[in-house]
N, C-alpha and C positions, 0 to 999 in steps of 0.2 A: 639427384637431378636438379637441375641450374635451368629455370626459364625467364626469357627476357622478353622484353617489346623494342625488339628492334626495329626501328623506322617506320612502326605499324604493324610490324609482325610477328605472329609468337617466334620463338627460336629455342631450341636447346643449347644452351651453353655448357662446356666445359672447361675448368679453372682454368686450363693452358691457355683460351683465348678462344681454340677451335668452335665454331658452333654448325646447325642446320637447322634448317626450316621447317618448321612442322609440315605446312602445307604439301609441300615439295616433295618433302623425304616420305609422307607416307601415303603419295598420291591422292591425296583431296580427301584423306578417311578424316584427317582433323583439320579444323580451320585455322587459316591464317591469323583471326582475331584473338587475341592476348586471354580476351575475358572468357572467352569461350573456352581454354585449354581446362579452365577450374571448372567448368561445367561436368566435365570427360574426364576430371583428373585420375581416376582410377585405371578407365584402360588405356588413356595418356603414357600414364607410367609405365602398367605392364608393355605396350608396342615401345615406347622407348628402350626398354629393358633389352630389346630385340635388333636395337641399332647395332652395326657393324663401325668399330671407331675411323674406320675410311671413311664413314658417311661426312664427318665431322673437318668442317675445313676450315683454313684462317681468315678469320673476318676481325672488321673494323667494328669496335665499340662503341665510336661517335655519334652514331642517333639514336642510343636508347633512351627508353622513352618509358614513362610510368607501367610499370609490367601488370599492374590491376586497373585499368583503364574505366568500368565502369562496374563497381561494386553494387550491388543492393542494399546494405548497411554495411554502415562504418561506427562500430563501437569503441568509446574510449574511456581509458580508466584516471582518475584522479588519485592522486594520494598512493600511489602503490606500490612507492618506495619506502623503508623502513626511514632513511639517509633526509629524503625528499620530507616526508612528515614533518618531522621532525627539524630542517630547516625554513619548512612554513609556518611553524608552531601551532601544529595541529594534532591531535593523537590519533593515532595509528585506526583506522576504519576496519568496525568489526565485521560487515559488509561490503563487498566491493561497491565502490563509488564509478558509477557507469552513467557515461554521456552518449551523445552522437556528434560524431563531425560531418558535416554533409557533403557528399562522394563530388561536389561541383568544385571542392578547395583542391581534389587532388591533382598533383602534379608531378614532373617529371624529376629524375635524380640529378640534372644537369640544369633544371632549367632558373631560369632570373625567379623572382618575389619584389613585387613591386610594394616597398612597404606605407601603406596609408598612415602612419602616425609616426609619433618617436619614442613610441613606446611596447616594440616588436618584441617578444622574449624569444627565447628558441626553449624546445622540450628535445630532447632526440628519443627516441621511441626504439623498442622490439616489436613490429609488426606481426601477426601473423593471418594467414590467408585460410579460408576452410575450406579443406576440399570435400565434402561430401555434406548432403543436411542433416540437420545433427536437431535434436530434439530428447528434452531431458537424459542427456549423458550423462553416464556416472564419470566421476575422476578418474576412475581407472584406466578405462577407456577412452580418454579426449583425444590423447593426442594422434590417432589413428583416425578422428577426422578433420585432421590437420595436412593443407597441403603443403605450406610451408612456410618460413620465417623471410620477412625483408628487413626494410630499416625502413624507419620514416622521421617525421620532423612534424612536432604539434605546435606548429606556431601559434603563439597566442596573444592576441591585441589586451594589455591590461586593463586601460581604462573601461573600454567596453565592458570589458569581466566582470567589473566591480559596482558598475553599474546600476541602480535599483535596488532594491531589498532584498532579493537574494542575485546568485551568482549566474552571468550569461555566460554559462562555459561554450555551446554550444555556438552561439553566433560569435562569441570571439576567438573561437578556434576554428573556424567554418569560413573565413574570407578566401576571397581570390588568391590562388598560391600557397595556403596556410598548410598542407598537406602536402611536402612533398615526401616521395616513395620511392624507392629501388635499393639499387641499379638493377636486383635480379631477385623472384623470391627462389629460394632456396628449399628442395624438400629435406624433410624430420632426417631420413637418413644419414643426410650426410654429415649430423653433427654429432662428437662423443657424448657431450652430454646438453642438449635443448633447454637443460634451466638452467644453465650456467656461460651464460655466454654475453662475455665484455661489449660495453658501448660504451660511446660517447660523441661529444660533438668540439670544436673549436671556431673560432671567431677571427679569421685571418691568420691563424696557426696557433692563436693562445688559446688549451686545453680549460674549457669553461666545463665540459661534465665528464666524468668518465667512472663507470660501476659495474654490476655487475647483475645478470637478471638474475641472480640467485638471494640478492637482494627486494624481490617485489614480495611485499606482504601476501597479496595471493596470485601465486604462479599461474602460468599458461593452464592446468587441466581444471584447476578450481575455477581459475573466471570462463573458462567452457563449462562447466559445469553448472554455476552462475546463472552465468548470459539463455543458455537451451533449456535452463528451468522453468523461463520465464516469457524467453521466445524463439522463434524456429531461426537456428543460423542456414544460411544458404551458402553452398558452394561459390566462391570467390570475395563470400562477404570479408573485412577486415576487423580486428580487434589492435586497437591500439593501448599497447597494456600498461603503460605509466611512463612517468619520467625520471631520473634520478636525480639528486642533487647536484645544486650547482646552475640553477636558472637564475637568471641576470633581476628579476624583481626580490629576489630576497638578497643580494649584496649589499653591502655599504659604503658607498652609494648604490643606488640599484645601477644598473647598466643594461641599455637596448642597443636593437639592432639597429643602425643606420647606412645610408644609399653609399657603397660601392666596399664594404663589409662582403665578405665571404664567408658563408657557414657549411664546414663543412661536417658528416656526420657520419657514422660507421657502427656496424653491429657486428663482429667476428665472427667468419665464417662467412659472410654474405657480400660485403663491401661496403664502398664510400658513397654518399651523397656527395656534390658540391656544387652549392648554391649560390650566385650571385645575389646581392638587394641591390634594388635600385631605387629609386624614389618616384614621388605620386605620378611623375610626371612619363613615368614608367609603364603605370597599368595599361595603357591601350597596347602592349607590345607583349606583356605578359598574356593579356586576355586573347590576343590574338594567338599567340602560339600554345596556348592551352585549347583554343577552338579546332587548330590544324593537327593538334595531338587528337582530339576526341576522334577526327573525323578521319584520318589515318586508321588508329583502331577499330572504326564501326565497319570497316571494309573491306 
């Protein structure tokens, strides 16, 4: 199953393009709201199982819109690529390295990033969304309460990071725009194998990352495992589970992002991001259509 936030509203998609409207299609039993489908995601799925493929028509993809609209946490992991370590010259963490991004950075898979400095990196990320509340899971078990896989992008302001006497990952991953998400998350099923599954992102078409998440030191069921040992995940919360080698602060010279750059970002099987930057002069246009997104979803 493929859901999206289309224009505000949940939708089932299918890879051909076809999709339907939650709302619509199963007479007001689920809501139109995006964040609500992870609430229900279980008998979401079973009633969708039930759709007839006539249900399923051709629609236009042009307003999709962050398909986790308002998360309750957003966890993210540092260091959790083998590749990535190893080109920040760090050793490999015997524990996972777990932050918060704050759910107010998130954004859509189309939309602008107004960037406040010039010294923007890009992370591109494996997403994944939980669908059920999950409390001390064993590994064995995670991935069944997983609703499913997106892509995202852990933007991060360096300077800020560095900050102080230790490290502000948290506020400088956490600005306006620093999060964006989609195009669609993707349920477990539909992928052959969930820990193995290519990313990356480019910078006007030149390929700056590209890995593989069979590569993250601790996989999707460990950092569930993890994360619910320690605290309750709730249905549509987000884990942002590392980045792979190839961010623009460990080159030589380093390299950021700057105003009218396009980043774009992909996770296989799920889709593309693509991201305009624009510059400071930017943010009131950004913050604006991140307000009209919010307020689209809450209705």
């Amino acid at each position: 199953m493929r859901i999206a936030n289309l224009d505000g509203r949940a939708t089932l998609l299918r890879s051909d393009g076809r999709g339907v409207d939650v709302e619509t299609a199963s007479s007001g039993r689920f809501s139109r709201d995006p964040q609500q489908a992870f609430e229900h995601w279980p008998a979401l799925r079973a009633w969708a199982a039930t759709l007839d493929v006539a249900c399923f028509l051709p629609l236009t993809t042009d307003t999709l819109l962050n398909p986790v609209p308002r998360p309750r946490q957003v966890f993210a992991l540092g260091a959790n690529y083998r590749a990535h370590a190893a080109e920040a010259g760090v050793a490999p963490p015997e524990v996972p390295v777990v932050f918060t991004k704050f759910p107010s950075c998130l954004t859509g898979p189309r939309d602008a990033v107004a960037l406040p400095t010039e010294r923007v990196d890009w992370e591109v990320e494996l997403v994944v969304v939980i669908g059920r509340e999950a409390r001390e899971v064993p590994r064995a078990d995670a991935w069944s309460f997983v609703a499913g896989l997106t892509a995202g992008q852990d933007l991060s302001e360096r300077t800020m990071q560095r900050q102080g006497p230790l490290p502000q990952l948290s506020m400088a991953k956490s600005l306006a725009g620093f999060g964006p998400l989609g195009p669609v998350v993707v349920s477990v099923d539909e992928f052959t194998d969930p820990d193995d599954l290519e990313l990356g992102c480019a910078v006007n078409g030149e390929r700056m990352q590209c890995s593989r998440s069979s590569d993250l030191i601790f996989p999707v069921p460990a950092l569930i495992e993890y994360i619910s040992r320690h605290c309750t995940l709730y249905p549509g919360d987000l884990i942002f589970t590392g980045t792979p080698q190839g961010v623009g602060a460990t080159r030589r010279p380093p390299r950021f992002l700057v105003p009218g750059d396009v980043l774009t970002s992909w996770v296989e099987g799920v889709g593309e991001l693509r991201n305009p930057m624009t510059g400071p002069g930017g943010a009131a246009a950004a913050a604006t259509a991140a307000r009209q997104q919010a307020s689209l979803s809450s209705r």
